[in-house]
Structure formats: structure tokens, C-alpha cells
C-alpha positions as a printed NumPy array, in Angstrom:
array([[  0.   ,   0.   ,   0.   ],
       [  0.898,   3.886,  -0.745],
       [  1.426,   5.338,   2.601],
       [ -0.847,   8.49 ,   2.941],
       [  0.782,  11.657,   2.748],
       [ -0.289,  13.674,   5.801],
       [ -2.172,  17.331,   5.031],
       [ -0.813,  20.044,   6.461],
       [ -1.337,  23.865,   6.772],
       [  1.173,  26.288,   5.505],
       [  2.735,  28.431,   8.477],
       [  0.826,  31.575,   9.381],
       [  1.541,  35.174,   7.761],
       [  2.774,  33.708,   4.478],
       [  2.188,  35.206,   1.198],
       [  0.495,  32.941,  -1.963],
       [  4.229,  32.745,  -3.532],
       [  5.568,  30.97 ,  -0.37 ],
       [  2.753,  28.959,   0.389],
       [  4.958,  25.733,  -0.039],
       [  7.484,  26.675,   2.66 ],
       [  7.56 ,  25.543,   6.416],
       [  9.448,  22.777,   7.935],
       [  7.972,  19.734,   6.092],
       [  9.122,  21.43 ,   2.639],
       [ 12.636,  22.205,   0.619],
       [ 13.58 ,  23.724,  -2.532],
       [ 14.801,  20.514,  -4.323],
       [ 11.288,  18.994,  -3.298],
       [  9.393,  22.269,  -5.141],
       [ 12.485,  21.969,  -8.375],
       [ 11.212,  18.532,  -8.5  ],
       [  7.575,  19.034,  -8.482],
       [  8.322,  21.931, -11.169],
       [ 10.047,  19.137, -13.374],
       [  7.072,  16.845, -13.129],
       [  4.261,  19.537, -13.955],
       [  6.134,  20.268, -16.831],
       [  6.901,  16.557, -17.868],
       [  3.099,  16.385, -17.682],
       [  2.425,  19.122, -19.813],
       [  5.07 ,  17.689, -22.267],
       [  3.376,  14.25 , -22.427],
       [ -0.017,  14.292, -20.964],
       [ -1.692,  17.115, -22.796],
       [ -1.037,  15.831, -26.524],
       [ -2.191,  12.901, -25.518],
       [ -4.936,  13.468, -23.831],
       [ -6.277,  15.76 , -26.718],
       [ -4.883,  12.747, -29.373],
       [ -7.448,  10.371, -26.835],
       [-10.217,  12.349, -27.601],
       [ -9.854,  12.932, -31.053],
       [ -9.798,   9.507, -31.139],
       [-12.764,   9.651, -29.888],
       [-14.859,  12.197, -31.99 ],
       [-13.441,  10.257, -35.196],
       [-15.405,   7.215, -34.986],
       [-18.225,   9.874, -35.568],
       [-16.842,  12.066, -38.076],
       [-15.228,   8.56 , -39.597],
       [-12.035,  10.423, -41.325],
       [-10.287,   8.564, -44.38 ],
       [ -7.427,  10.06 , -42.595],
       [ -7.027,  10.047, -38.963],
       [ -3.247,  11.637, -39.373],
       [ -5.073,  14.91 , -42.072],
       [ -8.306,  14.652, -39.782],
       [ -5.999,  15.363, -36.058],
       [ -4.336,  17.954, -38.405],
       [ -7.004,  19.814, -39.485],
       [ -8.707,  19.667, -36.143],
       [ -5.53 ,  20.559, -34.206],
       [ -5.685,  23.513, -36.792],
       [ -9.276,  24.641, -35.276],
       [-10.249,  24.035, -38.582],
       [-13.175,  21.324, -36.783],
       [-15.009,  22.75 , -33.601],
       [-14.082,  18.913, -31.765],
       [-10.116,  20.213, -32.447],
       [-10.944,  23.427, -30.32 ],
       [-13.062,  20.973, -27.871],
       [ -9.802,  18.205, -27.411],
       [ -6.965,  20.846, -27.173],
       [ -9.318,  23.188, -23.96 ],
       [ -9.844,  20.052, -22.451],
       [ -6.42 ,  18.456, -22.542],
       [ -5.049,  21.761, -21.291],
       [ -7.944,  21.114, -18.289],
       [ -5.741,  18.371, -16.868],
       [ -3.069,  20.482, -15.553],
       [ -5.699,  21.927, -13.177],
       [ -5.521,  17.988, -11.987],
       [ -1.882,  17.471, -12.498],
       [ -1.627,  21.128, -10.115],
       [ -3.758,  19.723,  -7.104],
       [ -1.938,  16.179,  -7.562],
       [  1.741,  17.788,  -7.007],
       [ -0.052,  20.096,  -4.114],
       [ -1.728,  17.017,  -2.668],
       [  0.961,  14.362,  -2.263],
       [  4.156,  16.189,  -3.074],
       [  3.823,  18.807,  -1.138],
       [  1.392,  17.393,   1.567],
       [ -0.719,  20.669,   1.22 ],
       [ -4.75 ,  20.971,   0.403],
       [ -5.735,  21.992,  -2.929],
       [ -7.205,  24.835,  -1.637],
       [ -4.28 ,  26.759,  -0.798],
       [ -3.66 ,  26.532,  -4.526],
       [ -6.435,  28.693,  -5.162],
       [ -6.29 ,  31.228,  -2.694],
       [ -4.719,  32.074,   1.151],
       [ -7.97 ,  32.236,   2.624],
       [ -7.64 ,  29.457,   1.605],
       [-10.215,  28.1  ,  -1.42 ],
       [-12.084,  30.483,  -3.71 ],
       [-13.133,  33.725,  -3.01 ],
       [-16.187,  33.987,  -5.684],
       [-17.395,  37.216,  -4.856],
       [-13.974,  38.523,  -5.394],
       [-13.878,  36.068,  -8.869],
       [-17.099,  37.414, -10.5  ],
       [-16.511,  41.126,  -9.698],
       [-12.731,  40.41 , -11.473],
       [-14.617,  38.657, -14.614],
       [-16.84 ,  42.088, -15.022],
       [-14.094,  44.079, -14.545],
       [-11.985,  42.474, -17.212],
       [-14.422,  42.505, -19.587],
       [-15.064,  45.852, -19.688],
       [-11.232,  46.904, -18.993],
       [ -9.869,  44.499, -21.975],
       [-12.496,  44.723, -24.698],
       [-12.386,  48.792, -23.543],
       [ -8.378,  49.296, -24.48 ],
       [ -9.133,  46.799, -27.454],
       [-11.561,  49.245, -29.043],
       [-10.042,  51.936, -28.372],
       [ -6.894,  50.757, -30.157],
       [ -8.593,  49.952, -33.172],
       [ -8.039,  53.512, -34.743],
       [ -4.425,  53.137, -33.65 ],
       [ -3.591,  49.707, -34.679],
       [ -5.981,  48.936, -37.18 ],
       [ -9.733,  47.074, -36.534],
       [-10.075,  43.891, -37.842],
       [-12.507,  42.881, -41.031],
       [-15.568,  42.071, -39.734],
       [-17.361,  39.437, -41.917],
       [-20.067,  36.996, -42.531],
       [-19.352,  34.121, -39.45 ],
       [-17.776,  31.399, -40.733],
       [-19.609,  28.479, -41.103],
       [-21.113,  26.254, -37.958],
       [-19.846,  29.048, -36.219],
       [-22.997,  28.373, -33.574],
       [-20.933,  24.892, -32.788],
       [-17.782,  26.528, -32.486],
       [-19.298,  29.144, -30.162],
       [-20.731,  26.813, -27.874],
       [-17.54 ,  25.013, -27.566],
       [-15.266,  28.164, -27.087],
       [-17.966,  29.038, -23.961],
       [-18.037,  25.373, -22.479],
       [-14.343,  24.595, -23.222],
       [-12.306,  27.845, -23.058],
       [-12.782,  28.841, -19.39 ],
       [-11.528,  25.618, -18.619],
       [ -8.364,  25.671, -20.416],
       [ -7.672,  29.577, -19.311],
       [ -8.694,  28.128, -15.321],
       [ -6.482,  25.663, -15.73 ],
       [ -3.521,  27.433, -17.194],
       [ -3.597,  29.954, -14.454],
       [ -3.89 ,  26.762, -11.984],
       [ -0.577,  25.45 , -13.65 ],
       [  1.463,  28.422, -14.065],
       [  0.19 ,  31.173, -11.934],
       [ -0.704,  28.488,  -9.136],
       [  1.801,  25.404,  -8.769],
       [  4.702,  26.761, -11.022],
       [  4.714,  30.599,  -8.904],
       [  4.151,  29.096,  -5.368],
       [  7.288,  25.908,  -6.374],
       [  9.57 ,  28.783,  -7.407],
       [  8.601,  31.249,  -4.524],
       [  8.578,  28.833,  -2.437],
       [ 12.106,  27.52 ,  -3.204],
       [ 13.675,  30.512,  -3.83 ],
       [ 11.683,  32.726,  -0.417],
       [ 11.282,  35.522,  -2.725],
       [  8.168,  35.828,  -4.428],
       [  9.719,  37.734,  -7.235],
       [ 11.239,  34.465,  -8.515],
       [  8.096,  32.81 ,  -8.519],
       [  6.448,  35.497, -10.678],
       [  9.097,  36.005, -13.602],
       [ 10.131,  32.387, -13.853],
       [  6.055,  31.04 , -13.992],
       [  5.809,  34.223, -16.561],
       [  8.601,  32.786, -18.642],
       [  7.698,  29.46 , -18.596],
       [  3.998,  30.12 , -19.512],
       [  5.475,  32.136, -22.282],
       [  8.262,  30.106, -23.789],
       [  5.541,  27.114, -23.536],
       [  2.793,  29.168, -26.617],
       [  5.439,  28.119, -29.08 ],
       [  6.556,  29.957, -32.015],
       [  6.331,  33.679, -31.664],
       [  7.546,  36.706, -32.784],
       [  9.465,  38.728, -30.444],
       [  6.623,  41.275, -29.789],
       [  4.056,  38.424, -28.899],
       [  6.567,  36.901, -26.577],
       [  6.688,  39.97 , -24.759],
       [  2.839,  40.502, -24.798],
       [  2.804,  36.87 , -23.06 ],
       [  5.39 ,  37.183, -20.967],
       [  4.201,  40.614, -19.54 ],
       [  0.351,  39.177, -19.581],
       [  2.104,  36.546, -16.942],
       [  3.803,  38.877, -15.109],
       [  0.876,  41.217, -14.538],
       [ -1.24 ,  38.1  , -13.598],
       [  1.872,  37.075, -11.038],
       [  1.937,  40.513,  -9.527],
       [ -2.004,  39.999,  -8.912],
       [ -1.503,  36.543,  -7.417],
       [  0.659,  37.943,  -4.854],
       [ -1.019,  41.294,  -4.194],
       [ -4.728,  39.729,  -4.054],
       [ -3.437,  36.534,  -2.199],
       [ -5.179,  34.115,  -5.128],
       [ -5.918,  33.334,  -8.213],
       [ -9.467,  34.614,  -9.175],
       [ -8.499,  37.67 , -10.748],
       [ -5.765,  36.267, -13.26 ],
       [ -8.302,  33.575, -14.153],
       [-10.355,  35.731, -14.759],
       [ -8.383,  38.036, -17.433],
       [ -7.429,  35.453, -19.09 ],
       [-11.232,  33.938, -19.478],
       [-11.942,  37.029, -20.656],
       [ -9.   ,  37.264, -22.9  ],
       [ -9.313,  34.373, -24.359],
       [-13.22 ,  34.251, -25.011],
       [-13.399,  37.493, -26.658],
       [ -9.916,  36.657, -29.546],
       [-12.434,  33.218, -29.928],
       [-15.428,  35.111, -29.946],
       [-14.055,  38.065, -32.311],
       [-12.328,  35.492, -34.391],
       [-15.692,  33.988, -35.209],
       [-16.152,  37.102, -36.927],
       [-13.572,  38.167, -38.899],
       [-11.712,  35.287, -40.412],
       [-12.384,  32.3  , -38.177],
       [-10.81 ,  30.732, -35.184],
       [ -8.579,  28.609, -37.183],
       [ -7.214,  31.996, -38.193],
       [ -7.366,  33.333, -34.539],
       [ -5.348,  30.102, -33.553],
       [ -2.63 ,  30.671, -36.102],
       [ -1.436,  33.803, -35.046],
       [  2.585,  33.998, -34.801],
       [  3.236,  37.04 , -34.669],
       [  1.447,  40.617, -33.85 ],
       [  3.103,  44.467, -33.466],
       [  5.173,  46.162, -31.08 ],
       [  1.981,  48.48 , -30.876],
       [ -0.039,  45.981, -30.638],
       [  1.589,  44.59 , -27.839],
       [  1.987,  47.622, -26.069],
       [ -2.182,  48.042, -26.249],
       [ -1.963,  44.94 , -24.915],
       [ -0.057,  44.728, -22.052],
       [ -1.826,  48.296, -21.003],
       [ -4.844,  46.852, -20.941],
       [ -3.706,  43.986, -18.517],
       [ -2.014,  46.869, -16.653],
       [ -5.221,  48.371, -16.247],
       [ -6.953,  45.52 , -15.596],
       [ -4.5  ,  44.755, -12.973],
       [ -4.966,  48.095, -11.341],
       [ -8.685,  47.95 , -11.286],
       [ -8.992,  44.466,  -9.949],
       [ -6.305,  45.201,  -7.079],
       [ -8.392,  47.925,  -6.17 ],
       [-11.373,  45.67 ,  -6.482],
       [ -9.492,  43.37 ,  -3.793],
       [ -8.775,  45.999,  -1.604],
       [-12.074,  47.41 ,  -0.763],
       [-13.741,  43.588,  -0.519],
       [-10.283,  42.944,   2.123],
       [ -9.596,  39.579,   0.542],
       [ -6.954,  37.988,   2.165],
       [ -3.334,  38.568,   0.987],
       [ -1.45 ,  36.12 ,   3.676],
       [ -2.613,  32.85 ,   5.118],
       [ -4.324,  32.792,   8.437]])
């Protein structure tokens, strides 16, 4: 039998970046767990989404299973959009697994120092965002140029209700992985929470794949931002919820002009472009740490 790992509290007066300190932790232990979440996101994700193609292609019965993954992978099929959101869902189970018995700590100090979620604080973050985000976006049209809105592409209905079911869950669980297990390992092991921020901002970024030097920087400062909030707010609600936000509205817009295969495809954007961007998280930021302040959410443990 697998001896049960014991659950314990994290001392008192701790901020969310040091959350996995105390006497029954070390740094090699958090390095480790750091090495296994991203081993997991290596391995587990691709296949996870590869599993459930698998699965919608005894329905759409392919000539091709290698062309139909590819085109669905593409987001050129709504079930590609479906399999990649929900394969990127598991590291919110791979995050509470290397919490759990790794670090002997409950899940719920992963979401917050109160500890567990602070919903209040979570839905007044998602209304913020969305008026903060699609706000700067707007108003950067004249600036950067608005996209061509057009007919919606086809089944676009389909694709819709699979970007609302499916895309909160990968954003949640992105924000559980990086801005969650990744920060609190590498504040944890380092006892400075600046560590924690910049290196779960660079992995998260380095991890989108091939991009242009300005939309590096636009992810990398997006993860920085949503660090900074994670320490200041003591949880996670309001970077989960600018990057639900984020990412439903590029879906949602994409829908519109050119399709979210298109959407998904992006490489490369401007250095104005970015900087809209990374304002509007700044803002965001701003608004939702003011947000925090007047509700007194929690910024240490108990």
C-alpha cells in the first residue's frame, strides 16, 4: 500500500508565492515538483487531446485520422478546439496532484490564502476584465488597425458553444498550472516571491510556441501582470479571470472576422499591438487590485 501523505497547513503570515514553505518542505522537493508539472504538460496534454480525437473520429469517420488530427488541431473542426481546452484542463488535476501528495498541502491553498475560492472577489474580477480588456481593445482599433468584420464562418454556432463550455476551462487551468503550482514551487524555493512570478511568466510564455518577439513579450508581460495579482490579491481569481476574458473574446471576435482557425494561427502581432496589450492587462490589474482591496480579501494565510 501507498502510505498516505499527511495534510498540512502552511505556516501563518505567508504570502500565496511561499505557500509551499515551512518545515515539512525544501527547494529541491518544489524543483522537483516543477520538473514533473512540466513533464506532464510535455506528455499528458497531446495525448490526452490525441485520446479524444480519437474519440470524436469514430463519428466524423475520417479517411485520414493523421489529415483529420491535423485539421482539427488547426481549429479548422469545432471537436479540435473541444480536445486541445480540455487536454489543457488536466493540468488543473496534475496542479492539485503535485499540491496534494508532493507537497502534503490541500488543494485549496492553490487557489487562494484564505484558503479556497473567493467567488465574490472572482465574479466582480470577470466584469471588470471585460469591460477593462475589450475597452483598451476598441479603443486601439483607430491606432492599430480594426479587424474585417465578416459573414461568421460556417457552424460558427458549434464553435461558439464550444469556445464558452471549453475555453474557461483551459484559461482556469492554465492559471492553476502556471500562476498556481509553477509561482508558489519557485517562490517557495527561492523565499522571494519575485522568482516565482518572472520564472512562472517565462515558462507560460516560452511554452505558446513559435512567436515573434513582440508576442513573446505581450505573453510574458500578460504573466507577469497576472503574477503581480496573485501575490497582491493573495489568489488566483483575478488572473483567471483576465485570461477567461481574454481568451473568449480573440475566440469570440475570431468567429467574426476570419475564423478561429485563423485566430489560432497567429505567430506574430506588433510592437503596438503589444503595447495596447499589455496596457490593458495593466489596467486591468490596477482595477482588480483595487477591487481586492475594498472587498479585504486575504493577501497572507491565516
Amino acid at each position: 500500500m501507498i502510505p498516505a501523505v499527511p495534510v498540512l497547513d502552511p505556516p501563518g503570515g505567508v504570502d500565496y508565492p511561499r505557500v509551499l514553505t515551512g518545515p515539512d518542505q525544501n527547494a529541491p522537493r518544489s524543483l522537483f515538483g516543477v520538473l514533473l508539472g512540466i513533464s506532464a504538460f510535455i506528455l499528458l496534454v497531446p495525448l490526452t487531446a490525441q485520446l479524444i480525437l480519437g474519440l470524436t473520429s469514430l463519428f466524423r469517420r475520417p479517411d485520414s485520422f493523421a489529415d483529420y488530427q491535423r485539421d482539427a488541431m488547426a481549429y479548422e473542426l469545432p471537436e479540435g478546439v473541444a480536445a486541445s481546452h480540455l487536454a489543457l484542463a488536466t493540468l488543473i488535476v496534475v496542479a492539485v496532484l503535485l499540491v496534494r501528495y508532493l507537497h502534503g498541502r490541500g488543494p485549496r491553498w492553490l487557489v487562494s490564502v484564505q484558503p479556497g475560492f473567493r467567488w465574490r472577489y472572482l465574479v466582480g474580477s470577470l466584469l471588470i476584465a471585460m469591460v477593462v480588456l475589450n475597452g483598451v481593445l476598441w479603443l486601439s482599433f483607430p491606432v492599430v488597425g480594426a479587424p474585417e468584420f465578416t459573414e461568421p464562418q460556417p457552424g460558427w454556432w458549434v464553435f461558439l458553444a464550444v469556445i464558452l463550455v471549453t475555453s474557461p476551462l483551459q484559461a482556469a487551468a492554465e492559471e492553476f498550472f502556471f500562476r498556481g503550482y509553477v509561482l508558489q514551487a519557485l517562490g517557495s524555493a527561492s523565499g522571494r516571491a519575485w522568482v516565482g512570478i518572472v520564472g512562472s511568466a517565462l515558462v507560460f510564455a516560452l511554452f505558446h510556441g513559435v512567436q515573434n518577439p513582440a508576442l513573446f513579450v505581450n505573453r510574458f508581460a500578460f504573466g507577469l501582470v497576472a503574477g503581480w495579482l496573485v501575490w497582491r490579491t493573495g489568489g488566483l481569481e483575478a488572473a483567471i479571470a483576465a485570461h477567461v476574458v481574454n481568451n473568449l473574446f480573440a475566440f469570440g471576435y475570431g468567429l467574426f472576422s476570419g475564423g478561429v482557425a485563423a485566430t489560432k494561427a497567429v505567430t506574430e502581432i506588433t510592437w503596438l499591438k503589444s503595447v495596447f496589450d499589455v496596457a490593458g492587462f495593466a489596467i486591468f490589474a490596477a482595477a482588480a487590485w483595487w477591487l481586492g482591496r475594498r472587498m479585504q480579501v486575504a493577501e497572507v494565510t491565516p
